[in-house]
LOKOL-906221 format. One record per atom (N, C-alpha, C): x negated, y negated, z negated; chain; residue in one letter. Coordinates in Angstrom, 1 decimal, always signed. Example, Ala and Ser with C-alpha at 12.3 -4.5 7.8 and 13.67 -1.06 7.14 Angstrom:
REM residues 2
{node {-13.2,+5.7,-7.8},"A","a"}
{node {-12.3,+4.5,-7.8},"A","a"}
{node {-13.2,+3.3,-7.8},"A","a"}
{node {-12.8,+2.2,-7.1},"A","s"}
{node {-13.7,+1.1,-7.1},"A","s"}
{node {-12.9,+0.0,-7.9},"A","s"}
REM end
This chain:
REM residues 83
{node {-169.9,-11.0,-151.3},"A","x"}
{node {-168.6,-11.1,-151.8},"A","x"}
{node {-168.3,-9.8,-152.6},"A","x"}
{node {-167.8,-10.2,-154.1},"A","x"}
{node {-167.4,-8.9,-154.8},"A","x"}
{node {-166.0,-8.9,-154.6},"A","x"}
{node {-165.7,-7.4,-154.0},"A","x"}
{node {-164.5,-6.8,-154.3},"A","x"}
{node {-163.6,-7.1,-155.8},"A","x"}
{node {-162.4,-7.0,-156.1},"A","x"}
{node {-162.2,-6.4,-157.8},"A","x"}
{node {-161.3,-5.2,-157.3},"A","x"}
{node {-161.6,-4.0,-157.8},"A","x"}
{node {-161.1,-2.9,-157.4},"A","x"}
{node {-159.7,-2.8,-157.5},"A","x"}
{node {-159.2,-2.4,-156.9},"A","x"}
{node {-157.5,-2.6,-157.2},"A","x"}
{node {-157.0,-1.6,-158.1},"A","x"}
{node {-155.6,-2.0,-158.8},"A","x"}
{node {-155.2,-1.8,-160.0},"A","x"}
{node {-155.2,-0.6,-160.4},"A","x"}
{node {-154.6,+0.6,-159.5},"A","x"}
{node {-154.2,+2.0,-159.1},"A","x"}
{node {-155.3,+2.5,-159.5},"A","x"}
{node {-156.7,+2.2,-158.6},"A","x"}
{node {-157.9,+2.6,-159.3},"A","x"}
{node {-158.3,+2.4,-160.4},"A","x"}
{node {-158.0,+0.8,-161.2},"A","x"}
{node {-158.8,+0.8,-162.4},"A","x"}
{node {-157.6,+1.7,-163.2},"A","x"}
{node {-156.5,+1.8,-163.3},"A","x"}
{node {-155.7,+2.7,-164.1},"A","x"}
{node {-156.0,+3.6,-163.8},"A","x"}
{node {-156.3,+5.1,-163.0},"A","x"}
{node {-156.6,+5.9,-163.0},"A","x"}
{node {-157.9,+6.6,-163.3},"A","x"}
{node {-159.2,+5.1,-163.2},"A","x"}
{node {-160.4,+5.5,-163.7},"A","x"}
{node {-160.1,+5.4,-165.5},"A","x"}
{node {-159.4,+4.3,-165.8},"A","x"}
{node {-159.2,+4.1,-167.2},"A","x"}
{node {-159.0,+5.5,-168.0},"A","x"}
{node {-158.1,+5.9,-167.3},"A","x"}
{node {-157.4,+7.6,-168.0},"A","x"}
{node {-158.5,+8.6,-167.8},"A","x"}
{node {-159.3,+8.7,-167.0},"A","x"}
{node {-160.5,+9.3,-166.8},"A","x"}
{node {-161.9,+8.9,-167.9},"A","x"}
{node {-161.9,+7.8,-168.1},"A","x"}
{node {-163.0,+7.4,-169.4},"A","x"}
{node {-162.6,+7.5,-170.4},"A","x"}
{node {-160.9,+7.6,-170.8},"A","x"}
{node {-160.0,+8.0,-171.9},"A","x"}
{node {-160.1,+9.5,-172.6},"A","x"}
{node {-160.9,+10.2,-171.5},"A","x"}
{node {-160.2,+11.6,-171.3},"A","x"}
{node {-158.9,+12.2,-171.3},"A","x"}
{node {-158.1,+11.7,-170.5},"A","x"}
{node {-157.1,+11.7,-170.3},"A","x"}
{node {-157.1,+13.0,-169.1},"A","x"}
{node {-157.9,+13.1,-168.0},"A","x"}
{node {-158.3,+14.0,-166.7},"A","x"}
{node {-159.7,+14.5,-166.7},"A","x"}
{node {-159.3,+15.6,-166.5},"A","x"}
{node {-160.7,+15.9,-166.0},"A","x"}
{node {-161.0,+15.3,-164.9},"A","x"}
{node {-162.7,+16.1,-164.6},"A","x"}
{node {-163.1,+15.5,-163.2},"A","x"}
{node {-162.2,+16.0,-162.1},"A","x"}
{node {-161.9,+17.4,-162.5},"A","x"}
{node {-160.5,+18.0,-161.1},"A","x"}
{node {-159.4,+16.7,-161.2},"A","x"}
{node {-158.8,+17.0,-162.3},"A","x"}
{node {-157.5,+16.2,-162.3},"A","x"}
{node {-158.1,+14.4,-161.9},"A","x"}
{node {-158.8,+14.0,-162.2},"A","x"}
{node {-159.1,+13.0,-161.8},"A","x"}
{node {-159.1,+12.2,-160.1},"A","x"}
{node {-160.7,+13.6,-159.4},"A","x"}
{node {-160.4,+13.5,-158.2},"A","x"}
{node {-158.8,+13.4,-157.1},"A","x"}
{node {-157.9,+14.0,-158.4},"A","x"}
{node {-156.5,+14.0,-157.3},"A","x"}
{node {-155.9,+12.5,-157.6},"A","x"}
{node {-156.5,+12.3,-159.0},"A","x"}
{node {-155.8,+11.1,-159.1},"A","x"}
{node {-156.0,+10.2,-158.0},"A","x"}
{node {-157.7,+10.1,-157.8},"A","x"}
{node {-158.3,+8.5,-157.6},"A","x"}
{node {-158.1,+8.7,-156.2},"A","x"}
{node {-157.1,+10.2,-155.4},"A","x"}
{node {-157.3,+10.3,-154.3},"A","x"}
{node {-155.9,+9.6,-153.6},"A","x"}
{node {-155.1,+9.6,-154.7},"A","x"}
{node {-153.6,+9.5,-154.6},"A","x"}
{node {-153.8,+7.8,-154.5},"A","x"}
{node {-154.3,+7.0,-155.5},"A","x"}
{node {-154.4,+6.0,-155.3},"A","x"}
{node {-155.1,+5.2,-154.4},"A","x"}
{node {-156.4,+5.7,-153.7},"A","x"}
{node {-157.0,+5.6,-152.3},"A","x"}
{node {-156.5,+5.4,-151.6},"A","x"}
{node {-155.2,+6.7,-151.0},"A","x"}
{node {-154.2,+7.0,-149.9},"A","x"}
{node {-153.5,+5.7,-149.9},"A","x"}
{node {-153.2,+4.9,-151.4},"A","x"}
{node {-152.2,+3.6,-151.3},"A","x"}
{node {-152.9,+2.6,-151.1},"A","x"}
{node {-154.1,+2.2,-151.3},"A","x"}
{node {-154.8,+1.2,-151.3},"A","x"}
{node {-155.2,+1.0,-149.9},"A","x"}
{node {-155.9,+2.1,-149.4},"A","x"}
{node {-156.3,+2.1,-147.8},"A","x"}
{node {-155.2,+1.9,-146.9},"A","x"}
{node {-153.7,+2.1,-147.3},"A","x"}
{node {-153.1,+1.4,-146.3},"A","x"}
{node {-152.7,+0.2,-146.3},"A","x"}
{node {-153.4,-1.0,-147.2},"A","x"}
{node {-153.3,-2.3,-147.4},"A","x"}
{node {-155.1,-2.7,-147.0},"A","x"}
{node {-156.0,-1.9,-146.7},"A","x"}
{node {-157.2,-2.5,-146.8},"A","x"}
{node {-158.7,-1.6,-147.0},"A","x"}
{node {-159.2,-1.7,-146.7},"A","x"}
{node {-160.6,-0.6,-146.6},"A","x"}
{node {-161.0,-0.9,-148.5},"A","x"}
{node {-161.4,+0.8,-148.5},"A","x"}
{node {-162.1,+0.6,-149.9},"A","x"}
{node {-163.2,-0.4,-149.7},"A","x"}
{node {-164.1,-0.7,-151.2},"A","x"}
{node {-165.1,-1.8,-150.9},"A","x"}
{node {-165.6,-1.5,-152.3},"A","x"}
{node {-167.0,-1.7,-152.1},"A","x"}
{node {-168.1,-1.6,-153.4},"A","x"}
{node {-167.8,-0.5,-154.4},"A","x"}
{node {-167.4,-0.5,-156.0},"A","x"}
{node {-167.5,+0.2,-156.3},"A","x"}
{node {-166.6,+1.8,-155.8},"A","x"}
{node {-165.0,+1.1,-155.4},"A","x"}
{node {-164.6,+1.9,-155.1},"A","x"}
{node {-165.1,+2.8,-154.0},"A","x"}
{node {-165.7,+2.8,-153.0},"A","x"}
{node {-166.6,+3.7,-152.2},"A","x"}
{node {-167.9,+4.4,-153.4},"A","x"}
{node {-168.5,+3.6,-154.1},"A","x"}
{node {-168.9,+4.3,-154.8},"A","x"}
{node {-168.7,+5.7,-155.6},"A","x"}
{node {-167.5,+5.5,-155.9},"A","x"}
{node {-166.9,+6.4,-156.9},"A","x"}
{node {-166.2,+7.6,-156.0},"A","x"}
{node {-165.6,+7.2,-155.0},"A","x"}
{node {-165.3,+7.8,-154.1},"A","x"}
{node {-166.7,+9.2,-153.6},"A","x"}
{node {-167.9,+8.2,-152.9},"A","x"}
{node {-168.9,+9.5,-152.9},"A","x"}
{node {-169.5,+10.3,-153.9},"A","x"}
{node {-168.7,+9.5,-155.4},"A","x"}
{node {-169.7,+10.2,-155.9},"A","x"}
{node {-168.6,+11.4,-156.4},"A","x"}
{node {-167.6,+10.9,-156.4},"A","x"}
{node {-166.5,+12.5,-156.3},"A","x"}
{node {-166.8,+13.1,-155.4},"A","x"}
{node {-167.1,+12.8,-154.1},"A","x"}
{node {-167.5,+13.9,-153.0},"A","x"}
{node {-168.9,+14.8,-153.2},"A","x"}
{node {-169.5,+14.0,-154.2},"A","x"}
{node {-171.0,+14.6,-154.4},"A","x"}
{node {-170.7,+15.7,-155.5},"A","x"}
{node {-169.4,+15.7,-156.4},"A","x"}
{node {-169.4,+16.3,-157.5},"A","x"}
{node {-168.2,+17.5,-156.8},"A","x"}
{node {-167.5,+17.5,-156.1},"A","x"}
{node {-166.9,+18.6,-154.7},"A","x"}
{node {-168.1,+19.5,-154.3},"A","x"}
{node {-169.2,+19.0,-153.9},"A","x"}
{node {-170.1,+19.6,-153.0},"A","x"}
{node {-171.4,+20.1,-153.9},"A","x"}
{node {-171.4,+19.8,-154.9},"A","x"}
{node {-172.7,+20.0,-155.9},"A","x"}
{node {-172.5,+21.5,-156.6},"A","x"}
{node {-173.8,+22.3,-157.0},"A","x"}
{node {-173.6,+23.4,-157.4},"A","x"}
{node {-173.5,+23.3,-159.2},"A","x"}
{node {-173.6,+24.4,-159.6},"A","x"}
{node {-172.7,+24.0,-161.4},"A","x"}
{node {-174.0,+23.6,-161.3},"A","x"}
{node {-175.1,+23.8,-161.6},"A","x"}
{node {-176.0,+23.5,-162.2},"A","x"}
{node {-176.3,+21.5,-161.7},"A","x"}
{node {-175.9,+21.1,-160.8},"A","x"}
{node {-176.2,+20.0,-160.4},"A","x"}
{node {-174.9,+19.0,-161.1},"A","x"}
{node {-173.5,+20.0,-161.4},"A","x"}
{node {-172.2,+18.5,-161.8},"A","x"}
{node {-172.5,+17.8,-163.0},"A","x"}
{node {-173.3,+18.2,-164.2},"A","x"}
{node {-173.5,+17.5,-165.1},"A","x"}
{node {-173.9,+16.1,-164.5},"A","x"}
{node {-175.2,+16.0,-163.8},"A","x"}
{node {-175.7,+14.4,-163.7},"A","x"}
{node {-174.7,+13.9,-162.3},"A","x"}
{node {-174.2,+14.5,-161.9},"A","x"}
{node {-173.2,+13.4,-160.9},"A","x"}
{node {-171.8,+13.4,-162.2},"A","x"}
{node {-171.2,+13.7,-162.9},"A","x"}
{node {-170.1,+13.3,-164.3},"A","x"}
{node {-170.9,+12.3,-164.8},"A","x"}
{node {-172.1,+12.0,-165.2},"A","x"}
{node {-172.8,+11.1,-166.0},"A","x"}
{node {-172.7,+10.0,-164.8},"A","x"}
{node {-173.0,+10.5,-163.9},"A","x"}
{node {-173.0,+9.0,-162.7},"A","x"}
{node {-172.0,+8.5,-162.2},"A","x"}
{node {-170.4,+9.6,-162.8},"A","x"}
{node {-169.3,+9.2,-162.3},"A","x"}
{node {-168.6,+8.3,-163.8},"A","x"}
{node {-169.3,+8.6,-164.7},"A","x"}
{node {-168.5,+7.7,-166.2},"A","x"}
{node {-169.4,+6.4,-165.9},"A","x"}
{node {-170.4,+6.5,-165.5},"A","x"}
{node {-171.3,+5.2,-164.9},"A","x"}
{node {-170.9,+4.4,-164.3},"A","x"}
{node {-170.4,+4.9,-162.9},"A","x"}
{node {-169.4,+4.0,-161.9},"A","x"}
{node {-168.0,+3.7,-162.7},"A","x"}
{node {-167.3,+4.7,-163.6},"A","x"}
{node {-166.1,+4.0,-163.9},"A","x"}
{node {-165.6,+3.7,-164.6},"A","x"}
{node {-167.2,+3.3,-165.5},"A","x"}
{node {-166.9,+2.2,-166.7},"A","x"}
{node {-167.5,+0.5,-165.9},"A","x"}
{node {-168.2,+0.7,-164.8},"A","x"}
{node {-168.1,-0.4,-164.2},"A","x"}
{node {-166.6,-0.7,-163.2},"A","x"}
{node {-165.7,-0.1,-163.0},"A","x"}
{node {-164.6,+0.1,-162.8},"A","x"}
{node {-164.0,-0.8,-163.6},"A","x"}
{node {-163.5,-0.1,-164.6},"A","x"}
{node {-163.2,-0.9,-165.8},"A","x"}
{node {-163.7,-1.6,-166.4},"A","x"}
{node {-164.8,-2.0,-166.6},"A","x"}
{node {-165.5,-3.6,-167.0},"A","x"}
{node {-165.5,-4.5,-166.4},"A","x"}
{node {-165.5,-4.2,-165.1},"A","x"}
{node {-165.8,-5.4,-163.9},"A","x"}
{node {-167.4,-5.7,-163.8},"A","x"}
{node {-167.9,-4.9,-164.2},"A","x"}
{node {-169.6,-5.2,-164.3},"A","x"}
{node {-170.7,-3.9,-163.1},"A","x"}
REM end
């Protein structure tokens, strides 16, 4: 069963592929709308995805955030495509 990610998320990843946020500003975004989402229902598919991979890009040294940002425009253009 596919999820469709709920709306809060795809607006927030939208502004993020926009460059609207950085990756900081971003992570607060997608964390704000999580906080709303999870009290109607567990994240699911991509949105866990994007989720760890913000936590990978928290915990990665500078030399490593380039390819988790490449993996995070990856997840949240399937965000926004539905693909």
């Amino acid at each position: 069963m596919t999820v469709t990610p709920d709306p809060r998320i795809v607006v927030v990843t939208t502004e993020f592929l926009r460059g609207d946020h950085s990756v900081l500003d971003f992570t607060y975004a997608f964390r704000g709308a999580v906080n709303d989402v999870v009290q109607a229902r567990p994240l699911a598919g991509v949105e866990v995805d994007l989720f760890y991979a913000l936590e990978e890009w928290e915990t990665a040294g500078w030399d490593g955030r380039p390819d988790v940002v490449d993996r995070l425009r990856v997840l949240a253009r399937s965000v926004v495509t539905g693909r």
